[in-house]
MMTF fields as JSON, N, C-alpha, C and O atoms, coordinates in Angstrom:
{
  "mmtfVersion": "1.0.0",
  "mmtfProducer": "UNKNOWN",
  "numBonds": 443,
  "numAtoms": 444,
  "numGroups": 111,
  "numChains": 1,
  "numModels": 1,
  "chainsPerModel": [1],
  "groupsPerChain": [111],
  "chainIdList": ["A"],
  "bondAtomList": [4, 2, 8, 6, 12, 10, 16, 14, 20, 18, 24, 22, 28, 26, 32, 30, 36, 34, 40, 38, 44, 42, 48, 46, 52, 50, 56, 54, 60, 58, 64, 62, 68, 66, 72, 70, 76, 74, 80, 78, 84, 82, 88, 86, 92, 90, 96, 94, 100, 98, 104, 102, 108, 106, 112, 110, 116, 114, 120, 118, 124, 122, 128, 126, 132, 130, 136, 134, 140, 138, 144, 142, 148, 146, 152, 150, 156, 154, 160, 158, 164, 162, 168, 166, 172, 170, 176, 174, 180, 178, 184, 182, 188, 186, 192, 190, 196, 194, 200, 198, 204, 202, 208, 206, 212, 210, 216, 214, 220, 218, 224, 222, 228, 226, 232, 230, 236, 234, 240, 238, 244, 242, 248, 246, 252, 250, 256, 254, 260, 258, 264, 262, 268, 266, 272, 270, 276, 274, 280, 278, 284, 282, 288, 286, 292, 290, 296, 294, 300, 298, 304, 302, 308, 306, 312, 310, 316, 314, 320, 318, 324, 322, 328, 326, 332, 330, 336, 334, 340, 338, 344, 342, 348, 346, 352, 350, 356, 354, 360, 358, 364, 362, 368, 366, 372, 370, 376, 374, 380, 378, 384, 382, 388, 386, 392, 390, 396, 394, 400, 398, 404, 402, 408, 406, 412, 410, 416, 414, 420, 418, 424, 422, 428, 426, 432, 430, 436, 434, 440, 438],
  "bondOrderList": [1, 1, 1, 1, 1, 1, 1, 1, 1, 1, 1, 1, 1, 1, 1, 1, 1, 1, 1, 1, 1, 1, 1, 1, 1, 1, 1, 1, 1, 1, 1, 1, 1, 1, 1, 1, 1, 1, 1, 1, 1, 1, 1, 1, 1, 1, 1, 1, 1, 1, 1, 1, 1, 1, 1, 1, 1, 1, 1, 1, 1, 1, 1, 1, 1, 1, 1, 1, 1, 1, 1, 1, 1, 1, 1, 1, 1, 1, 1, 1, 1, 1, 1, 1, 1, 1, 1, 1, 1, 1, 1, 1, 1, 1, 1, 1, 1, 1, 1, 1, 1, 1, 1, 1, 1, 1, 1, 1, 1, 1],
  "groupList": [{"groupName": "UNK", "atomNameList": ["N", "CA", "C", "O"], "elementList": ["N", "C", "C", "O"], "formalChargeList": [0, 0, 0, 0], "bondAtomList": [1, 0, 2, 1, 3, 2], "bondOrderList": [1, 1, 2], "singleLetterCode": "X", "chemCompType": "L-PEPTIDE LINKING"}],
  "groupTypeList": [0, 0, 0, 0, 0, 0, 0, 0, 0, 0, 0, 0, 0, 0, 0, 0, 0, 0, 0, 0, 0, 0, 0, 0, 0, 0, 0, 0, 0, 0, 0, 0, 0, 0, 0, 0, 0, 0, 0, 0, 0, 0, 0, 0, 0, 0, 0, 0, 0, 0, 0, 0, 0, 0, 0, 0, 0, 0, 0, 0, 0, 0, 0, 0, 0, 0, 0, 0, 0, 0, 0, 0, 0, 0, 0, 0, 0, 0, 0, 0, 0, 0, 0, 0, 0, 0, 0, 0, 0, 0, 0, 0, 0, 0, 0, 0, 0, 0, 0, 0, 0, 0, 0, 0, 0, 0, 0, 0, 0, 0, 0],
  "groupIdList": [1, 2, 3, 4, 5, 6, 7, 8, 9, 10, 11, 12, 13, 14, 15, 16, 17, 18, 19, 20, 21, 22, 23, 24, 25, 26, 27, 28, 29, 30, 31, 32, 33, 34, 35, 36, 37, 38, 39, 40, 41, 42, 43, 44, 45, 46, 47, 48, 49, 50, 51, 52, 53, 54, 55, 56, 57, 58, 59, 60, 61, 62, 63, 64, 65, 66, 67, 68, 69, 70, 71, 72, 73, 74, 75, 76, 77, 78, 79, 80, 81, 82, 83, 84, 85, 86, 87, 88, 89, 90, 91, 92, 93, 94, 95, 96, 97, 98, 99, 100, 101, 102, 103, 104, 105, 106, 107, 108, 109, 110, 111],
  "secStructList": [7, 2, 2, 2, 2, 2, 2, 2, 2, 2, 2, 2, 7, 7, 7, 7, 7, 7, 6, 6, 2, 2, 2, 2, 6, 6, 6, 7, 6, 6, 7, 7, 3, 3, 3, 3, 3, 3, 3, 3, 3, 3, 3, 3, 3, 3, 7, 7, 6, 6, 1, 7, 1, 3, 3, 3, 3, 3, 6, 6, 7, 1, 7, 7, 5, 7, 7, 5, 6, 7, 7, 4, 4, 4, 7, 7, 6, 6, 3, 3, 3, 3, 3, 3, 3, 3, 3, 3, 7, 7, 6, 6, 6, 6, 1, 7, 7, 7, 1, 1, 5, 7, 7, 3, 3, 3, 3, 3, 3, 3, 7],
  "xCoordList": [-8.404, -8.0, -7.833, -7.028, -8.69, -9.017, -7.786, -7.008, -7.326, -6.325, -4.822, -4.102, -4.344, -3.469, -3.319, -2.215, -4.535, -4.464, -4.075, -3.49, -4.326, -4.41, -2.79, -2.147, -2.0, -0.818, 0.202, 1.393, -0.207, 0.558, 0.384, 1.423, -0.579, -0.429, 0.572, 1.57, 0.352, 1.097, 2.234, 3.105, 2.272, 4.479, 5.507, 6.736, 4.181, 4.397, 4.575, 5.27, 4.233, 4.2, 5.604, 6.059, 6.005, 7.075, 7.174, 6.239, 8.221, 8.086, 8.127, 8.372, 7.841, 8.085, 9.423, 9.998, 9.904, 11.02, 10.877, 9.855, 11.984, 12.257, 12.521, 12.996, 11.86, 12.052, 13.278, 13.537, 14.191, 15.773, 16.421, 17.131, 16.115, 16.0, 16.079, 17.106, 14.878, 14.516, 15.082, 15.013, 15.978, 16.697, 17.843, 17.994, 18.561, 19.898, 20.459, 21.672, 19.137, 18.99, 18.313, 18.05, 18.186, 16.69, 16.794, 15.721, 17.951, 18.412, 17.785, 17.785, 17.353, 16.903, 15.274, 14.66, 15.07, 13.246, 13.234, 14.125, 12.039, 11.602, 11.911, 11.012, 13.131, 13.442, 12.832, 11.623, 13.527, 12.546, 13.874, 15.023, 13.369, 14.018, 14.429, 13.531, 15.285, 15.791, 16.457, 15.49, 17.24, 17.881, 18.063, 18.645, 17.751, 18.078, 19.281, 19.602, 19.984, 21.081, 21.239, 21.203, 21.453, 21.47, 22.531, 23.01, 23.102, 24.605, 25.443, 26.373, 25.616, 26.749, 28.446, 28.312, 29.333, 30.048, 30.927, 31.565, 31.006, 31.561, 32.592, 32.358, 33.331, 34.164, 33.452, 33.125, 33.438, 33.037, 33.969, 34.987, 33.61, 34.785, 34.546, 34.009, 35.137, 34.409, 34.744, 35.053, 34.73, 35.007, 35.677, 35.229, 36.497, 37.013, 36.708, 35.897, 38.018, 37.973, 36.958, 36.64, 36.563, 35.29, 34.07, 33.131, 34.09, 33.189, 33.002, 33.997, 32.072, 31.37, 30.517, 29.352, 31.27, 30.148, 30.649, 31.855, 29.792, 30.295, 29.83, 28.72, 30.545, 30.426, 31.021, 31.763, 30.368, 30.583, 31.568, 31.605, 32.227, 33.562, 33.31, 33.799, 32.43, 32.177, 34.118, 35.248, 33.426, 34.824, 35.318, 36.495, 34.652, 35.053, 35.178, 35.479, 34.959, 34.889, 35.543, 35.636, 36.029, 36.436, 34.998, 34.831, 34.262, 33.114, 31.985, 30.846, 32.277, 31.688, 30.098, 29.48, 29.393, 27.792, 27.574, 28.533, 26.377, 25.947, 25.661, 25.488, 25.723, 25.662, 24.32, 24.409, 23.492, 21.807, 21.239, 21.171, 20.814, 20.335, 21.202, 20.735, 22.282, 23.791, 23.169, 22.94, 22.81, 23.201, 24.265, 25.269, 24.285, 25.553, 26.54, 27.64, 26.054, 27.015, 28.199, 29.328, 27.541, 28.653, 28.884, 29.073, 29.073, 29.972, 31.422, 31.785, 31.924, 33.731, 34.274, 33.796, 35.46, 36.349, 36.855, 37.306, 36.858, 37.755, 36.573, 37.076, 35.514, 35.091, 34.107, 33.336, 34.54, 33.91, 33.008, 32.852, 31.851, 30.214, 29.56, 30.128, 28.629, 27.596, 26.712, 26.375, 26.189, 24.659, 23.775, 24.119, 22.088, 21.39, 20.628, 20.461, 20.281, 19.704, 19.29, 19.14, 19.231, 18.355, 19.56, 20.329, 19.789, 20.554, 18.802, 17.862, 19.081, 18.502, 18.514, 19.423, 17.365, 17.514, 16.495, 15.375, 16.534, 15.754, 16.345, 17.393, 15.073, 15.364, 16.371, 16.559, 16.771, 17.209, 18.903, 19.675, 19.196, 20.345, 20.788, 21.939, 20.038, 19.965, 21.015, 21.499, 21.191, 22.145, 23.061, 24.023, 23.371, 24.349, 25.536, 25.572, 26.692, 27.692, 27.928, 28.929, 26.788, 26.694, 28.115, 28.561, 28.583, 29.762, 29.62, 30.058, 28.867, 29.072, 27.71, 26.804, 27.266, 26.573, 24.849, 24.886, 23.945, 22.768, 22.682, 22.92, 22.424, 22.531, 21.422, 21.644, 20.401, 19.859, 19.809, 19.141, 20.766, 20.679, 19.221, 18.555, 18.655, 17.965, 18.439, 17.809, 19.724, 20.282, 21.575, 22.164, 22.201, 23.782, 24.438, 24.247, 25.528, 25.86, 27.553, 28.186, 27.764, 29.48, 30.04, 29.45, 31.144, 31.475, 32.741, 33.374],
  "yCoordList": [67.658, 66.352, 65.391, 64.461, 65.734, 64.635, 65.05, 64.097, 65.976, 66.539, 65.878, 65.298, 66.081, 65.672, 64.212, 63.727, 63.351, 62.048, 61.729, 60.675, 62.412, 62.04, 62.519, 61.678, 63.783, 63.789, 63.007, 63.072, 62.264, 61.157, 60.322, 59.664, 59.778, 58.2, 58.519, 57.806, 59.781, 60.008, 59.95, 59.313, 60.947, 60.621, 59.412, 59.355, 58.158, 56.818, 56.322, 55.314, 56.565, 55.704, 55.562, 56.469, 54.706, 54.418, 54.527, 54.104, 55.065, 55.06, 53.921, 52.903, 53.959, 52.765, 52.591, 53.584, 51.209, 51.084, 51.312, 50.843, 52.182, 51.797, 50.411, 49.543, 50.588, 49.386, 48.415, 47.276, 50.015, 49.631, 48.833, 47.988, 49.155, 48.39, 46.926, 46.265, 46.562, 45.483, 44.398, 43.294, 44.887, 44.751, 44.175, 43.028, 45.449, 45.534, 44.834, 44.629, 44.101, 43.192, 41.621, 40.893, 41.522, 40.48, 39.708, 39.122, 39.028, 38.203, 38.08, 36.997, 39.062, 39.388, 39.66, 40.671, 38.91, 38.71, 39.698, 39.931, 40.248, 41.213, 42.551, 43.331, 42.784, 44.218, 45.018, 44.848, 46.192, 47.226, 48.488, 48.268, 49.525, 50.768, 51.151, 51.406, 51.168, 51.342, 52.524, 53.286, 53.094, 53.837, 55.542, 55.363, 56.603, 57.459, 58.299, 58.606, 58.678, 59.463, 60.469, 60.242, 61.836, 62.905, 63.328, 63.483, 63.623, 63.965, 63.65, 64.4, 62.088, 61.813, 61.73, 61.373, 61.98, 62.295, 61.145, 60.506, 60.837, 59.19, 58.983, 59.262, 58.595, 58.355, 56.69, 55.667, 56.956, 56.276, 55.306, 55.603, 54.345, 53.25, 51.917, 50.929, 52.105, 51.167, 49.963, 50.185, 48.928, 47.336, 46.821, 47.403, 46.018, 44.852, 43.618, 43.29, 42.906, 41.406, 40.404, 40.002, 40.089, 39.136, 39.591, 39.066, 41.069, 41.562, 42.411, 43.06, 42.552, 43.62, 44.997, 45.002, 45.873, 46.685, 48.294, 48.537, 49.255, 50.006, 50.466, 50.874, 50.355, 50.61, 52.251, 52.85, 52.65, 53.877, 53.604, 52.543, 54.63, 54.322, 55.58, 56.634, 55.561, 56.547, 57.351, 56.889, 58.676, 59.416, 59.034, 59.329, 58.404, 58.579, 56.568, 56.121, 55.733, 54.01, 53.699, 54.327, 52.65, 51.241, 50.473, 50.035, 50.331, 49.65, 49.943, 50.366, 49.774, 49.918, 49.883, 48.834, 51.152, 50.584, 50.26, 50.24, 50.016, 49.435, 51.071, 52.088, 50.673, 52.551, 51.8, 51.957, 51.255, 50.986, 52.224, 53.209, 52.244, 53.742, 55.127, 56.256, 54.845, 55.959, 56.127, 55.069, 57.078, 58.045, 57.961, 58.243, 57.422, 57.159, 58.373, 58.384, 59.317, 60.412, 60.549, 61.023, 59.958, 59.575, 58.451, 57.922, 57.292, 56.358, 56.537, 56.265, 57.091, 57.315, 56.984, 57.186, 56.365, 55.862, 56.946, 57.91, 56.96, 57.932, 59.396, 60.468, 59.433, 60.832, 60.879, 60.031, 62.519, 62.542, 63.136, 64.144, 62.17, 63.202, 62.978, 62.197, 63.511, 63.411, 62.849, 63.384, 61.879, 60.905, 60.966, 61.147, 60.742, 61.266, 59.707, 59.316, 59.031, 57.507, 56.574, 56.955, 55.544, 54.794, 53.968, 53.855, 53.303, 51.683, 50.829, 51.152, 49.487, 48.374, 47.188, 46.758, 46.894, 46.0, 44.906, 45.378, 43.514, 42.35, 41.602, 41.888, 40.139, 39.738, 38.274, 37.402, 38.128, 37.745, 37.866, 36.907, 39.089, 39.705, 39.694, 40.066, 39.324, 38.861, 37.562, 37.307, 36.86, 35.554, 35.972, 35.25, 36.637, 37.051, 37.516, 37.564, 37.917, 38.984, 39.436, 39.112, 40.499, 41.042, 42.37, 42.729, 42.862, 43.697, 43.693, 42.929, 44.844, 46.045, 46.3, 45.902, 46.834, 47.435, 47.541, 48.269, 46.982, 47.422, 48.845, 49.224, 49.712, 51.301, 51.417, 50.681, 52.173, 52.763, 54.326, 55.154, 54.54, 56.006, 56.538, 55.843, 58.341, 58.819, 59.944, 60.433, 60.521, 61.891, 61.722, 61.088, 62.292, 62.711, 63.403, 63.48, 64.318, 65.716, 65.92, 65.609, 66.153, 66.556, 67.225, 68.148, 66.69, 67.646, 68.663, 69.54],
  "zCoordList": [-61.814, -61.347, -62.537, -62.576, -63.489, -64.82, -65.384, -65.374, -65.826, -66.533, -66.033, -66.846, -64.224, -64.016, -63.948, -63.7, -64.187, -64.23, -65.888, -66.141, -66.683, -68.13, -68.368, -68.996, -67.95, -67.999, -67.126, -67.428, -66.046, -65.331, -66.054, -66.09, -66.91, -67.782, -68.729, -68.837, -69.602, -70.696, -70.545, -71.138, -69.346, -69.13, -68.764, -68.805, -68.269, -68.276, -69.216, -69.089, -70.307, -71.351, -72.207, -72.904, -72.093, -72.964, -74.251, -74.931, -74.83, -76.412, -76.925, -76.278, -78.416, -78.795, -79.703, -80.15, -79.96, -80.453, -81.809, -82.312, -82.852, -84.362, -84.378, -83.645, -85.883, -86.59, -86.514, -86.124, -87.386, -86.64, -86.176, -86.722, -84.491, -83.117, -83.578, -83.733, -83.758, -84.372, -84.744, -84.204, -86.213, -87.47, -86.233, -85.811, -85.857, -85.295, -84.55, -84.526, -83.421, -82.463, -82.302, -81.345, -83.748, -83.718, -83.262, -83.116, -82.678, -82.019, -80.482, -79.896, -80.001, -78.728, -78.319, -77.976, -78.431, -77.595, -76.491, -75.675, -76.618, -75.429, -76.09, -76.403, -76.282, -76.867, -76.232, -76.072, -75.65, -75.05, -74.754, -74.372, -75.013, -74.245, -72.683, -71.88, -72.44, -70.789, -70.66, -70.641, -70.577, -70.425, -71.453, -72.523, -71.258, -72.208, -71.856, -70.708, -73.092, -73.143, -74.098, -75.307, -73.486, -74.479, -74.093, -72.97, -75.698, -75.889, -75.996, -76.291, -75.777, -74.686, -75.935, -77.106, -75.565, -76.191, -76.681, -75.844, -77.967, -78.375, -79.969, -81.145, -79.524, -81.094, -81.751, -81.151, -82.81, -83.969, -84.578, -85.204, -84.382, -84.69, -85.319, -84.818, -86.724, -87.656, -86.819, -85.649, -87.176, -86.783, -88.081, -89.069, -88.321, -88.668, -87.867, -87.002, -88.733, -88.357, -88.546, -89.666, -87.725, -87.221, -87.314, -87.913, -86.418, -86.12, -87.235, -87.559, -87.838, -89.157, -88.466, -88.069, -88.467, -88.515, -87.656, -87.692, -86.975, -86.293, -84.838, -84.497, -84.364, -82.499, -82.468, -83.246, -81.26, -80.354, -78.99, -78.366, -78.737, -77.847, -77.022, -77.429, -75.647, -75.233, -74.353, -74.195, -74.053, -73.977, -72.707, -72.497, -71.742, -70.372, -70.209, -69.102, -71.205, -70.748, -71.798, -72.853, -71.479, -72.742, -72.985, -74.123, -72.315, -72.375, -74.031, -73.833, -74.982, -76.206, -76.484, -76.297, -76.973, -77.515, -78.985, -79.757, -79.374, -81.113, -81.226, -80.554, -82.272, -83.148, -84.106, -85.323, -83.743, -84.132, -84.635, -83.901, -85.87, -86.583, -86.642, -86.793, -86.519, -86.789, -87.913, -88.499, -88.431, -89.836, -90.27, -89.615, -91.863, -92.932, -92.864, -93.418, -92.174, -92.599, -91.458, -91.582, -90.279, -88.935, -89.267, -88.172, -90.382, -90.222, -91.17, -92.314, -90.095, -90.165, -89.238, -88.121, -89.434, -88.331, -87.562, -88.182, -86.123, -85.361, -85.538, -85.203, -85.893, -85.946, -84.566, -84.117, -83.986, -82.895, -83.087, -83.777, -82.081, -82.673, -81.177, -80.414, -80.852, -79.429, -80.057, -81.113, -79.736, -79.557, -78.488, -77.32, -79.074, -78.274, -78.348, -79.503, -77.562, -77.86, -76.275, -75.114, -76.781, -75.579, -75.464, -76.418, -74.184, -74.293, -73.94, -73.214, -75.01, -74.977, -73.849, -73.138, -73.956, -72.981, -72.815, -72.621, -72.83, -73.256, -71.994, -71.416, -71.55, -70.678, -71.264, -70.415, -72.194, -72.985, -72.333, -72.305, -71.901, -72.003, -70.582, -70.354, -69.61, -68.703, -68.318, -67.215, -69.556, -69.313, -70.257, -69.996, -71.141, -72.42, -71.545, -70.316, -72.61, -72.089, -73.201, -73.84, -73.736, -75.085, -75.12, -74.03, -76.161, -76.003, -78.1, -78.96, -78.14, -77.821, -77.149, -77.883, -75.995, -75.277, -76.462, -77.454, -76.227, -77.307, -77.177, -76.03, -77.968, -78.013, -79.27, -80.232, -79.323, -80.274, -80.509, -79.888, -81.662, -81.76, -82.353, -83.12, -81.74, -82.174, -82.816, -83.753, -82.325, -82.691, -82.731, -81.855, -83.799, -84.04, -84.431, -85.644, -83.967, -84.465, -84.27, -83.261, -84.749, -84.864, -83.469, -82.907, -83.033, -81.311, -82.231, -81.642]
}
């Protein structure tokens, strides 16, 4: 009984966020992990203009995420890779109309 109570807390427990995260978002109070995604299949797409930096363009939306902790070696324009990561989420964001999507990558690999 002790045992299955000690593995029901554990699998509750939320991870905690990288530093990263942090950095990527600081703008956003609360910060917290919501959502996980493994694999999901996304082209890599530097930014210009205005906007500095690089977003993910999943295969199936127009709807864009942050490429938060992308590995230097996936930042190429147009290269297709699968990501394995959390979307973000603060109550903060609650009144925003943030775009590109908060996304924190944990994993990335060439499709």
């Amino acid at each position: 009984m002790f045992l299955a109570f000690v593995l029901a807390l554990t699998s509750c427990k939320e991870e905690q966020l990288n530093r990263s995260a942090f950095e990527c978002y600081s703008e956003l109070k609360g910060l917290r992990r919501w959502h996980y995604v493994v694999d999901a299949p996304v082209m890599v797409q530097m930014s210009g203009g205005l906007i500095i930096g690089t977003q993910l363009k999943p295969q199936n939306s127009d709807v864009k995420w942050g490429a938060c902790n992308l590995p230097g070696q996936f930042m190429r324009d147009s290269l297709a890779i699968y990501v394995t990561g959390y979307f973000l989420t603060s109550d903060d964001l609650a009144v925003m109309n943030l775009t590109p999507l908060p996304f924190e990558v944990t994993s990335a690999k060439l499709r």
